[in-house]
N, C-alpha and C positions, 0 to 999 in steps of 0.2 A: 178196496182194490181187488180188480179179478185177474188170477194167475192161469194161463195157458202154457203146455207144455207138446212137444210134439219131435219126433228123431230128429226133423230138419225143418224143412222150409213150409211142409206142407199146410201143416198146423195154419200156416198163414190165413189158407180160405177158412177158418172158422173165426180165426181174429174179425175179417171183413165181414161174418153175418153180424157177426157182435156188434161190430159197431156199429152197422145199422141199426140194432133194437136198441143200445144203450150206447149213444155218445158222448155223453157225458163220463161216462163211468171211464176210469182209470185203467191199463189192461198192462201186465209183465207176461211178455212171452218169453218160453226160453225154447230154443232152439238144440237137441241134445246133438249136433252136428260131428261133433268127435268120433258119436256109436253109429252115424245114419250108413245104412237103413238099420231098421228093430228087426226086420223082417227077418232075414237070415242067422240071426242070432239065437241062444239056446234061452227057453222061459226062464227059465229062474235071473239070466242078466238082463231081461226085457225087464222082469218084476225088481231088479235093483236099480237100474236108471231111472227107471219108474218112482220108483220111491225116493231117490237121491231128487232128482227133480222136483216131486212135492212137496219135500223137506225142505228145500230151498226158497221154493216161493213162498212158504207158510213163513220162514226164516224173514223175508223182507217182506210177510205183511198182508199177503196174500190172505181172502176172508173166503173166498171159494177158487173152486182151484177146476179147470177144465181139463181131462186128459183127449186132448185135441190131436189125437192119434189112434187110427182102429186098432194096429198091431196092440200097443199098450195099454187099449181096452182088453182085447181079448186078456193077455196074459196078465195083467195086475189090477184091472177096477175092481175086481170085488177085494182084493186083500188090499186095497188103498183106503178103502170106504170105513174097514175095519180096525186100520192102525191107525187112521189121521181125522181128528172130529171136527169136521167140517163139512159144508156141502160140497158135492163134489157131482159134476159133470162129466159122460163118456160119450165113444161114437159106439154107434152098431149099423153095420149097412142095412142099406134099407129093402130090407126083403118083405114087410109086409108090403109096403107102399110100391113097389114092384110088380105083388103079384095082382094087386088091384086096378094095377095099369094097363097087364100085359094082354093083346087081341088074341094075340099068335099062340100062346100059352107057354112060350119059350122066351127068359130070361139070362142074362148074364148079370154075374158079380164081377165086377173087378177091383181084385185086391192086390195083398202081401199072402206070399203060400201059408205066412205064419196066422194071419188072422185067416185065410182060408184054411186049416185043419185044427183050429181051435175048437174045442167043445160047446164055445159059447154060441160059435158061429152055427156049428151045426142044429143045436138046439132053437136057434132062429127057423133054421130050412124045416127042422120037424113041426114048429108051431107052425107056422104061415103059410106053407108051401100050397097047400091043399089039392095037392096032385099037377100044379103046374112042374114045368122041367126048372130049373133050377142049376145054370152051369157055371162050375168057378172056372176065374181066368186070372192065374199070377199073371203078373204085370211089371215084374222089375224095371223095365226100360224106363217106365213111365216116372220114377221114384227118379230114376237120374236124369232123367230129363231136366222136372221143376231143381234139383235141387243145383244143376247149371243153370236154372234160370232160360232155358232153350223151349220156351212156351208159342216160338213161330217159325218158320220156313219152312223149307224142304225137307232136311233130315226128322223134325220132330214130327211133320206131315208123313213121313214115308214111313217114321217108326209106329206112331199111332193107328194107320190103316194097314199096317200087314198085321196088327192087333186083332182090330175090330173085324175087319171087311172078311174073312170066315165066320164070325155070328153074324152077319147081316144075311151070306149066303147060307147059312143055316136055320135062318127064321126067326132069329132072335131081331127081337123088338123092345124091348125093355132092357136099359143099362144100368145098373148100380155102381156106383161110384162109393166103393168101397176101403176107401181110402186118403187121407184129406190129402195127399199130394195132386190127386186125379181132378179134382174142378178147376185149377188152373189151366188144364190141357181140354177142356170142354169146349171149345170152339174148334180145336182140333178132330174131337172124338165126333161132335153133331155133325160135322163135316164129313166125316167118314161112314157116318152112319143117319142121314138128315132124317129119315122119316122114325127112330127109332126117340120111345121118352129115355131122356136121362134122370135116375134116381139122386138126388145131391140131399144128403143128411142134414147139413151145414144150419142150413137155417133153423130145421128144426130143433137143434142140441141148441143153437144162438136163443132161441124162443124161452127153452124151458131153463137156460142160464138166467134170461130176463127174470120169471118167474119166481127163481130162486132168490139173484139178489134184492128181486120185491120183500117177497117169503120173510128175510134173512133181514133186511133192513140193513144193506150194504149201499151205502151214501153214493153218489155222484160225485164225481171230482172237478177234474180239469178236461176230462178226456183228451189225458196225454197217454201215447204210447210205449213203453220201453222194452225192446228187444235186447236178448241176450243171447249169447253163443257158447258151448263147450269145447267148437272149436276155434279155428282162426279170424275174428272178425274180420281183416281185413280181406280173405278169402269171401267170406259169405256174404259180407255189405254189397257186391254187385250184383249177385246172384238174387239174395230178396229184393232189392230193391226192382228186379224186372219185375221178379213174382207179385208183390207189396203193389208194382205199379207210381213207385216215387220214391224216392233217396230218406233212405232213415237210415240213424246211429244205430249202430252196434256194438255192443260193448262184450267182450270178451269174460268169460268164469271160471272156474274151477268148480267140473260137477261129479 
């Protein structure tokens, strides 16, 4: 069984590369909804939910574990990889794949402030950048949006383009979606910004999951899904289920 964990709902679009590369395979997601967002919180409670969450999946069985969250990449995959022996998966936005994209030579990341001033992040921009511009853009609305589940109309339309529509008028042509909440709002964002490429990690983190549970010789199941919440399930079952795109149980934890 493969375990994903992520602050809220986001995590979701990486559950959906996965199971297109493995549907068979078994997936527990937990949703740390109690803490969401990660983003404005202080590192070290990023790196303790972070860990309370991996301890748990591994708890019910969990053989690799995905931290299906940039913020909780940035502040705990390496001290995750180190306390918990198992394979284990992260996100990183995609900045090489960005700047190989970009005409204009002008780029946006959209993140969490928290993975945008992380060290890991920055250590990306020094590898890859190779002289392209390189602009971070916090994004908090965007975080509340999916995690209402507010993925179409007017208001998610009118919060998404007073985002974007200053990098479009600034030459930015490349978008990084830097954050797994933000690919549920991509019809929003191409919209806002249609001639620009959109960067989505997703598949690629789903890909070398695949790889792993090859690697690893982590068996195929039923490909059944099980969602968990740290907070209210009955609060969040509406909410994923726009996101999710169809009515799944939730079941509520102590994390």
């Amino acid at each position: 069984m493969i375990g994903l964990f992520d602050s809220g709902l986001g995590g979701l679009s990486v559950v959906r590369a996965l199971r297109a590369v493995l549907p068979q395979h078994d997936l527990l997601y937990v949703a740390d909804t109690a803490y969401c967002p990660y983003g404005p919180l202080p590192q070290a409670e990023i790196q303790a939910r972070a860990n309370l969450a991996t301890r748990w999946l591994i708890e019910q069985g969990a053989q690799l574990v995905v931290v299906a969250c940039n913020t909780a990449t940035a502040a705990a995959a390496d001290r995750l990889r180190v306390q918990f022996r198992l394979p284990l998966v992260a996100m990183e936005p995609g900045v090489k794949p960005a700047v190989a994209a970009t005409r204009s030579g002008r780029v946006a990341v959209l993140a969490t402030q928290s993975t945008l001033r992380a060290e890991r992040f920055a250590g990306l921009v020094q590898r890859f950048a190779n002289g392209i511009h390189v602009q971070t853009v916090p994004c908090p609305h965007f975080v509340q949006l999916v995690e209402a589940g507010e993925l179409h109309g007017s208001y998610a339309a009118a919060v998404v383009h007073e985002q974007i529509a200053p990098l479009v008028a600034a030459g930015v042509d490349t978008l990084v979606l830097g954050c797994t909440h933000f690919p549920p709002l991509r019809p929003l964002i191409a919209a806002a910004a249609p001639a620009a490429t959109i960067i989505d990690t997703g598949p690629a983190v789903a890909a070398q999951t695949a790889r792993l549970a090859l690697a690893h010789a982590i068996a195929a199941g039923q490909g059944q899904l099980r969602c968990v919440t740290s907070g209210d399930p009955t609060a969040v079952a509406p909410a994923l289920a726009r996101v999710w795109g169809a009515a799944q149980a939730v079941e509520g934890i102590q994390l």
